[in-house]
VOPAGU-2260 file (C-alpha; in pm, 1 decimal, decimal comma):
REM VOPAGU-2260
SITE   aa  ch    i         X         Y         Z
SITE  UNK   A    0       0,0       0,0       0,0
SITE  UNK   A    1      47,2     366,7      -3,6
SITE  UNK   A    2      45,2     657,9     183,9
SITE  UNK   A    3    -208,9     822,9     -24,9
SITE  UNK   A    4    -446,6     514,5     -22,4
SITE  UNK   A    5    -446,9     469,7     370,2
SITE  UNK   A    6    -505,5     855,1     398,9
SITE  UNK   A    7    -838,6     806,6     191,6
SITE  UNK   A    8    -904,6     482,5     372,9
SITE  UNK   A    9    -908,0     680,7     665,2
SITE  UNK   A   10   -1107,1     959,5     581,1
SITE  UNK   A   11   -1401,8     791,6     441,4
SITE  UNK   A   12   -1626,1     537,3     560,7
SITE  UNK   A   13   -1606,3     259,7     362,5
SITE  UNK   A   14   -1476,1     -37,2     494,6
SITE  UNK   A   15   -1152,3    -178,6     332,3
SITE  UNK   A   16   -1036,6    -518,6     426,5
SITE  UNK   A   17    -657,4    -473,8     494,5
SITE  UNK   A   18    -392,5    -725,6     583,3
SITE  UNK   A   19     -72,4    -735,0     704,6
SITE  UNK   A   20      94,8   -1073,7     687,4
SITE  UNK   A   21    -211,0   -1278,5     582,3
SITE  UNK   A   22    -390,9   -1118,8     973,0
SITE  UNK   A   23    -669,7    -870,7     929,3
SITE  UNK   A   24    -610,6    -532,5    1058,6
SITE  UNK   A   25    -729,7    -210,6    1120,5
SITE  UNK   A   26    -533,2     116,3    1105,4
SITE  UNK   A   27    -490,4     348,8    1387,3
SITE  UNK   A   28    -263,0     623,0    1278,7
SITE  UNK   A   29      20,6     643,2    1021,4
SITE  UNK   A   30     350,9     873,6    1094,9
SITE  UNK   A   31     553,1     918,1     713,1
SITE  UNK   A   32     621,3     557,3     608,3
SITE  UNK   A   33     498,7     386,2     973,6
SITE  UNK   A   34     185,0     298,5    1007,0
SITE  UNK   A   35      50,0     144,9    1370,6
SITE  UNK   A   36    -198,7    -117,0    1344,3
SITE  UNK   A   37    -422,6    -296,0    1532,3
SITE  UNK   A   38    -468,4    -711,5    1503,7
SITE  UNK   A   39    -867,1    -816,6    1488,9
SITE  UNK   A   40    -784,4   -1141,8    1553,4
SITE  UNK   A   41    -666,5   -1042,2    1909,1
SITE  UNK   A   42    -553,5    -692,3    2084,9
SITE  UNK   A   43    -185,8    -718,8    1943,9
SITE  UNK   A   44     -61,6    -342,8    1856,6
SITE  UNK   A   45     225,9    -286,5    1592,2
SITE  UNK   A   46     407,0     -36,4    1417,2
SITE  UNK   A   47     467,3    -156,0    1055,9
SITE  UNK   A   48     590,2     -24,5     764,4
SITE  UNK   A   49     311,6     133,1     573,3
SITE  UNK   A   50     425,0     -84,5     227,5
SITE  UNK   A   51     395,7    -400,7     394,0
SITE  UNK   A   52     -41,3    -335,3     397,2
SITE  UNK   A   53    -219,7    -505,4     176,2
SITE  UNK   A   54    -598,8    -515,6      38,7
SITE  UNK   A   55    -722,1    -831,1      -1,8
């Protein structure tokens, strides 16, 4: 992914499925090329790199 597509994921309300390493996530802020990320398969937090998000 991109910086640009993440900043219109997050400012609209459609819902995007996004992955990161085959585990769905949701996005809670991005910082440049970081993005921090939140696991919905359990309450794991992690910073990742923003290029490593994928839509499935």
């Amino acid at each position: 992914m991109n910086y640009e597509r993440i900043n219109f994921i997050l400012n609209n309300d459609a819902k995007c499925d996004i992955f990161y390493n085959e585990r769905p996530v949701w996005i809670q802020e991005i910082n440049k090329d970081i993005a921090k990320v939140g696991f919905i398969d359990n309450f794991e937090e992690k910073n990742v790199l923003i290029k490593d998000l994928y839509e499935n």
